[in-house]
BAZA-524789 format. One line per 10 residues: number of its first residue (from 1); their letters; for each residue x, y, z of N, C-alpha, C. Coordinates in steps of 0.1 Angstrom, whole numbers, always signed. Layout:
REM BAZA-524789
NUM) A) X,Y,Z,X,Y,Z,X,Y,Z  ...;
END
This chain:
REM BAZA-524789
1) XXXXXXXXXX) +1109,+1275,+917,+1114,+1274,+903,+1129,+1271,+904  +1135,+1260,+892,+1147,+1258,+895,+1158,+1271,+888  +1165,+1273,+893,+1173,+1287,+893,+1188,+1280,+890  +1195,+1285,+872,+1203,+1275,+869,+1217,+1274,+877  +1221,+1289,+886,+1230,+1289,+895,+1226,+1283,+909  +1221,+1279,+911,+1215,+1270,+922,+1215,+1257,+918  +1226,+1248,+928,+1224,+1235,+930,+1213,+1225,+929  +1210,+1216,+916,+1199,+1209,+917,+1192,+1198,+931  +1206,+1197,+939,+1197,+1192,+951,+1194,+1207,+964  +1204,+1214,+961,+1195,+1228,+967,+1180,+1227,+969;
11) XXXXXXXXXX) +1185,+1230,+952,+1171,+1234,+948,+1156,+1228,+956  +1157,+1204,+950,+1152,+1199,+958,+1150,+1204,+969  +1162,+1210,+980,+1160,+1207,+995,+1147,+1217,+997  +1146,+1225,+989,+1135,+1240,+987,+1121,+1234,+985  +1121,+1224,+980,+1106,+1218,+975,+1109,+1220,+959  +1113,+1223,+954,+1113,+1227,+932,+1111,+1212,+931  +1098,+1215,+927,+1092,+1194,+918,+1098,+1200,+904  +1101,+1207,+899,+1112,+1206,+885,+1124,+1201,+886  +1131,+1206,+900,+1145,+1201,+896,+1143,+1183,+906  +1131,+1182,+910,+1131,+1170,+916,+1126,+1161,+905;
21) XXXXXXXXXX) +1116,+1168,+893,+1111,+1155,+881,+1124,+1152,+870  +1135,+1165,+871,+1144,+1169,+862,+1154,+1154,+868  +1155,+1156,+881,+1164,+1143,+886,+1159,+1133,+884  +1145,+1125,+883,+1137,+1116,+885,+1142,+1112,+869  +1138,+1116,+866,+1141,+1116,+845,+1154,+1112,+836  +1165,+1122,+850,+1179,+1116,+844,+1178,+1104,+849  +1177,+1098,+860,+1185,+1088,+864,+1174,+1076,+863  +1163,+1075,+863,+1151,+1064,+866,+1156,+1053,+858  +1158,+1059,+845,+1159,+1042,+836,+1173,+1035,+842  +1182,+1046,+846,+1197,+1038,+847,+1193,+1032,+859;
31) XXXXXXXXXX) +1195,+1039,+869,+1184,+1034,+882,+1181,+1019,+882  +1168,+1019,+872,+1162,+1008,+871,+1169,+996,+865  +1176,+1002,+853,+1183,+988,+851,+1196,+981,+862  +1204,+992,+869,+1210,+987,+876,+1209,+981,+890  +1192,+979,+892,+1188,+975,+903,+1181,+961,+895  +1175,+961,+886,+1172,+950,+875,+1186,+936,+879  +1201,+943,+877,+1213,+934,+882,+1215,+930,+889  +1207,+932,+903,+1203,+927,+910,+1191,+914,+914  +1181,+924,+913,+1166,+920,+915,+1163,+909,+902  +1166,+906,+891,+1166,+898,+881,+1148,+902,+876;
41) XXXXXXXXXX) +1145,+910,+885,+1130,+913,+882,+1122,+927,+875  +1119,+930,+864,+1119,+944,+865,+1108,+954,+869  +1097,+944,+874,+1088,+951,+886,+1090,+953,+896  +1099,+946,+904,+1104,+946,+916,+1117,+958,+912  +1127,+959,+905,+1135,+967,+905,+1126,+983,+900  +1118,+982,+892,+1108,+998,+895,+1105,+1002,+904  +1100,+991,+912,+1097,+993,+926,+1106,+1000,+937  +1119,+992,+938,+1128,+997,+945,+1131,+1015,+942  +1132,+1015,+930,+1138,+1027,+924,+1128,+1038,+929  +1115,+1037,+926,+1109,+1044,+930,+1107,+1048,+947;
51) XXXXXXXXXX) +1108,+1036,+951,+1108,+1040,+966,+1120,+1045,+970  +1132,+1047,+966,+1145,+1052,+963,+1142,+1069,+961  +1132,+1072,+955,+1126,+1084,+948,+1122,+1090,+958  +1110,+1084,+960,+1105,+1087,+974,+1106,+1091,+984  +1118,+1075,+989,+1125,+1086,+998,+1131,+1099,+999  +1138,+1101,+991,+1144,+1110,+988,+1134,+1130,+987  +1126,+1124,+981,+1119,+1138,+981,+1114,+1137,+999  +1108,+1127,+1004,+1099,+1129,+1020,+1115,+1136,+1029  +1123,+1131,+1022,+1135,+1137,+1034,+1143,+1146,+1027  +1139,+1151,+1017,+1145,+1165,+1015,+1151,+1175,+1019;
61) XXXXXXXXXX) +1143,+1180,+1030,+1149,+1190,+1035,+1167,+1183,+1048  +1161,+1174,+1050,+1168,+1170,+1060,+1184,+1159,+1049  +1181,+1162,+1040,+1190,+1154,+1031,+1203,+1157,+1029  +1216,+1152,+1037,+1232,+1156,+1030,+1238,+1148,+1027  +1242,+1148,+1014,+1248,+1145,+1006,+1263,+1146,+1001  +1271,+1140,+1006,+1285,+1140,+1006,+1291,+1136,+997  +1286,+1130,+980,+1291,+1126,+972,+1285,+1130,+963  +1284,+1125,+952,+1278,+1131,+941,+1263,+1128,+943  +1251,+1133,+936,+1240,+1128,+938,+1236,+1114,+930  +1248,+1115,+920,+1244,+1105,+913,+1252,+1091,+918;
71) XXXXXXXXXX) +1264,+1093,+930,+1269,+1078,+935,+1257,+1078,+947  +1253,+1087,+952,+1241,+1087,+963,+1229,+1082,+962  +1224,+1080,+951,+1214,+1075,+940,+1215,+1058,+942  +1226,+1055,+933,+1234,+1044,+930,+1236,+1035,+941  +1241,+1041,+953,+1246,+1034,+964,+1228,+1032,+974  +1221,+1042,+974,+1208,+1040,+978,+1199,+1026,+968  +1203,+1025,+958,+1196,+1013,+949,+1203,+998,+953  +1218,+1004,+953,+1224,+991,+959,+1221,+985,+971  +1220,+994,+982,+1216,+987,+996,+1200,+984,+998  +1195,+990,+988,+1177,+984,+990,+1174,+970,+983;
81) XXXXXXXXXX) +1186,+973,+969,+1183,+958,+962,+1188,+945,+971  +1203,+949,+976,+1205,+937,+983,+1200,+937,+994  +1191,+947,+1003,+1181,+941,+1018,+1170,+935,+1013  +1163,+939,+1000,+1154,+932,+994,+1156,+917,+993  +1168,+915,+986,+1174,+900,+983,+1172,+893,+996  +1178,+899,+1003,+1181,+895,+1018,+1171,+887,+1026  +1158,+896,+1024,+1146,+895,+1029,+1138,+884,+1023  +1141,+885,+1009,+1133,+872,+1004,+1140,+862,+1007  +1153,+858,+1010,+1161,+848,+1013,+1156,+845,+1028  +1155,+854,+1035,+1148,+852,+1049,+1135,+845,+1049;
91) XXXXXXXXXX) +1128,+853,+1045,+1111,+846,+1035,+1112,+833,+1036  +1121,+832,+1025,+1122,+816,+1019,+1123,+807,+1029  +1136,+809,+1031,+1138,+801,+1043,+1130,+796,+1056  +1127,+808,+1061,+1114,+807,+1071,+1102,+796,+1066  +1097,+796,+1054,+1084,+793,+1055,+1092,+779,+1047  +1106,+777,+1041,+1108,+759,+1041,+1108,+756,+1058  +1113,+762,+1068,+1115,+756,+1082,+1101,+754,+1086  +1092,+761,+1082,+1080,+761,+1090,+1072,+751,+1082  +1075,+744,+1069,+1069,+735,+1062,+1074,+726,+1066  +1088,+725,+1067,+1095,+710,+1072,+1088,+705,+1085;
101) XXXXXXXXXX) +1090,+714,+1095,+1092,+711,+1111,+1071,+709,+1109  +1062,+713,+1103,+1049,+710,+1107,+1050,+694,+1099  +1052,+694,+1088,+1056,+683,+1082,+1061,+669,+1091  +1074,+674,+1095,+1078,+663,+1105,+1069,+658,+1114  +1063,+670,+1123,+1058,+665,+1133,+1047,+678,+1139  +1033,+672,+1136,+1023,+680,+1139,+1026,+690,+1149  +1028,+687,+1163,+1030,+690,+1172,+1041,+707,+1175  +1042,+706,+1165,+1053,+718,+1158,+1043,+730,+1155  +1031,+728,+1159,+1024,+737,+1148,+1019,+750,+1157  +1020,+739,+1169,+1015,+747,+1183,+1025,+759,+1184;
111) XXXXXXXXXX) +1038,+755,+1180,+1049,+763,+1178,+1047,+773,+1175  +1042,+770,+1157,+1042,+779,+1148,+1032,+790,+1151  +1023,+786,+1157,+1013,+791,+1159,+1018,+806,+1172  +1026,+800,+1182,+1030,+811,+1191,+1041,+821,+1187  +1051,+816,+1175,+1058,+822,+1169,+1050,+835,+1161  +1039,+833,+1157,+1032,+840,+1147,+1027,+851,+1157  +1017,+842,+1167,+1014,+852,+1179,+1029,+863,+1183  +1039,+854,+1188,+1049,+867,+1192,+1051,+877,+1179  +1056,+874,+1167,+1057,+883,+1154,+1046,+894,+1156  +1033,+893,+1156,+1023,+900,+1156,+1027,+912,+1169;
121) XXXXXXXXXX) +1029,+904,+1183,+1030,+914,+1191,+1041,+923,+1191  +1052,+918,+1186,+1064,+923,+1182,+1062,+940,+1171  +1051,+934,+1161,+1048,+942,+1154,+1040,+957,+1159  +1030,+948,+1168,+1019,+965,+1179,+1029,+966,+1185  +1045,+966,+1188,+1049,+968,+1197,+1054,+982,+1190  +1064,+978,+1180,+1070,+986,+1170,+1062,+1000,+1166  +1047,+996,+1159,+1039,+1006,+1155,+1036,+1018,+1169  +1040,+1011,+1181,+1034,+1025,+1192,+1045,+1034,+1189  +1056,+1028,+1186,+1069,+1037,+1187,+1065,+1053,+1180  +1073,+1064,+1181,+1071,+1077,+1174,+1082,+1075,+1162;
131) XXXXXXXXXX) +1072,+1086,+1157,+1073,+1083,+1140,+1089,+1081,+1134  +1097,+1088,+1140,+1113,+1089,+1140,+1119,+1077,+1146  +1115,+1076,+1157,+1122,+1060,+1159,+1118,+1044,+1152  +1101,+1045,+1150,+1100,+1033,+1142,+1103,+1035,+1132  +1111,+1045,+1128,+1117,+1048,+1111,+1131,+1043,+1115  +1140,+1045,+1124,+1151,+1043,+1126,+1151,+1026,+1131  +1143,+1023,+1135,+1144,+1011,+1141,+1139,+1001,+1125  +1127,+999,+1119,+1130,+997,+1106,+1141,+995,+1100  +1149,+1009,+1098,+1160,+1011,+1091,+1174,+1002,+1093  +1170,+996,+1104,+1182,+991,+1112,+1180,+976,+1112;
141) XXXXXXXXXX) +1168,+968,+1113,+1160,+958,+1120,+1153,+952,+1102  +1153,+955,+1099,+1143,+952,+1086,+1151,+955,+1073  +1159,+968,+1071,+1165,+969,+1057,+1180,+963,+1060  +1181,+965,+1075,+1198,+960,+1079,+1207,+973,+1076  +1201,+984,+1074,+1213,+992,+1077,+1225,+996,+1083  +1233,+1000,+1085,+1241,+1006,+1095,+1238,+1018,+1098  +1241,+1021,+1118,+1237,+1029,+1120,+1244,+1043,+1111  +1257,+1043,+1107,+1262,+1055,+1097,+1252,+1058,+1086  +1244,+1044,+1077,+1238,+1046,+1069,+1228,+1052,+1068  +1219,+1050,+1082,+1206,+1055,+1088,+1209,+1069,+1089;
151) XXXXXXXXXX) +1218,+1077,+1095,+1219,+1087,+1094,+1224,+1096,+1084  +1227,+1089,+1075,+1227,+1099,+1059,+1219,+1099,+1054  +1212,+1088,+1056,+1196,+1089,+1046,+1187,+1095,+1052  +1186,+1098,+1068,+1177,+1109,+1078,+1182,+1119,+1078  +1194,+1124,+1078,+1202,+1136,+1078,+1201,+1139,+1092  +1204,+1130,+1102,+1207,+1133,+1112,+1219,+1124,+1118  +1222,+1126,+1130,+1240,+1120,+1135,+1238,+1106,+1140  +1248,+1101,+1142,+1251,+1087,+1144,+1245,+1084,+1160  +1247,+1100,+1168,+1244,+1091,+1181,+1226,+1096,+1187  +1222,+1108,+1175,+1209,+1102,+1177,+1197,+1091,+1171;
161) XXXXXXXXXX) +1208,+1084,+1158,+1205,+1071,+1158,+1204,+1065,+1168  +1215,+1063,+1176,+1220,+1053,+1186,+1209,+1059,+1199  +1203,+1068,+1198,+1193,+1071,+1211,+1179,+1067,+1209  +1176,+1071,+1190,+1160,+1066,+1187,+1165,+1045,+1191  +1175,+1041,+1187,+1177,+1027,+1185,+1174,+1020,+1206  +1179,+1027,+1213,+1180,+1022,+1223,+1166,+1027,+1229  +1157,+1039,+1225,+1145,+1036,+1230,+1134,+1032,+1224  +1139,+1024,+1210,+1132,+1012,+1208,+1132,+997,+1215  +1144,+998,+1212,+1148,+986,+1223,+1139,+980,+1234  +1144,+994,+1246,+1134,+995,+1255,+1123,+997,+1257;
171) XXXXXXXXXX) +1115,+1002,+1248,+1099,+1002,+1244,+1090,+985,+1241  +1103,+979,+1235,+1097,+965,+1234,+1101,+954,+1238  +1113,+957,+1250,+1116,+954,+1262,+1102,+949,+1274  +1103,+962,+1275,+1088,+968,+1285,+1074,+959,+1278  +1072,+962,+1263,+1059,+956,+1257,+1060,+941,+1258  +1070,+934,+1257,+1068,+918,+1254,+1077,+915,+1268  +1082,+914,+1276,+1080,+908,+1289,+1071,+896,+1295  +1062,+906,+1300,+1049,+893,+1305,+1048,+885,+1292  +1043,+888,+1282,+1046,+879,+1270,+1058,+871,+1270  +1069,+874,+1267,+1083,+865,+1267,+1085,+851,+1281;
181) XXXXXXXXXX) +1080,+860,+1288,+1076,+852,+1302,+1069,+837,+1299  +1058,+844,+1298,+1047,+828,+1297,+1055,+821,+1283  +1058,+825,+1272,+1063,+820,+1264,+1075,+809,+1271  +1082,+815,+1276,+1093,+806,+1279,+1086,+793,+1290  +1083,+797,+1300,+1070,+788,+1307,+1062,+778,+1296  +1058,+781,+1288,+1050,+776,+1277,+1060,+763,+1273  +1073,+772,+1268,+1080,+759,+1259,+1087,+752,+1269  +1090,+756,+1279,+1095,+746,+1296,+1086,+731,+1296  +1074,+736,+1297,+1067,+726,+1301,+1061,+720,+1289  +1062,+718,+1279,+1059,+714,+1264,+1066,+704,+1259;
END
């Protein structure tokens, strides 16, 4: 139960779904619209916001917050809307290169085709990781965080970011090798 002399993210870090629906309630619409300024979309910016939510309650306990909750909020909307942007801009692009180059010249497709194969492997590579490092590695590889940022939003330190990140690394080091191998062999002789 939220307790009025007790800090509303206290509270949260305790598990209180009041002072957690109490937060959800103040800030969602502002939230929403100011990720809307972004996203120009307002399913897509619900989306963010909420996953913004989300996080936030799954890492509760582990959550510090060094500013107000409400620039913490704000600045969490900001860096998901623009990795979002980011990502569709990558999207895009990707799939004009992969329309042009099969376009130009069939022969491309064989390409496309082992590109798709490495992405896939790349991906069972990722998934064997433990739960904390393919969270960190995500966080870093896919949203584009910085390692500073990764660790405010995990509530843990910079250099055991820097330890889950390096034994990702080498996890898919070790997994794509013989893979990376014939690949290169592959496009040698092609």
């Amino acid at each position: 139960m939220y307790i009025a002399t007790e800090s509303p993210l206290e509270a949260i870090k305790q598990g209180d779904k009041q002072a957690f629906e109490k937060l959800f309630k103040e800030h969602y619409a502002p939230l929403c619209r100011y990720a809307y300024t972004f996203l120009k979309d307002a399913q897509e910016a619900e989306e963010a916001v909420q996953s913004i939510f989300l996080a936030v309650w799954e890492r509760r306990e582990e959550l510090t917050i060094n500013t107000s909750v409400k620039s913490y909020l704000y600045q969490m909307v900001h860096n998901r809307s623009l990795n979002q942007l980011k990502h569709e801009k990558v999207k895009e692009a990707y799939k004009q290169y992969n329309h042009t180059q099969i376009n130009q010249n069939p022969a491309n497709a064989s390409h496309l085709t082992i590109q798709n194969e490495l992405a896939s492997r790349i991906e069972e590579a990722i998934d064997e990781l433990p739960e904390q490092c393919r969270k960190v590695f995500r966080m870093s590889r896919v949203d584009e965080l910085k390692y500073s940022e990764i660790a405010d939003v995990l509530g843990i330190s910079i250099k055991t970011v820097e330890n889950h990140m390096s034994k990702a690394l080498k996890h898919l080091r070790e997994k794509l090798s013989d893979y990376l191998v014939a690949l290169c062999l592959f496009l040698l002789f092609s």
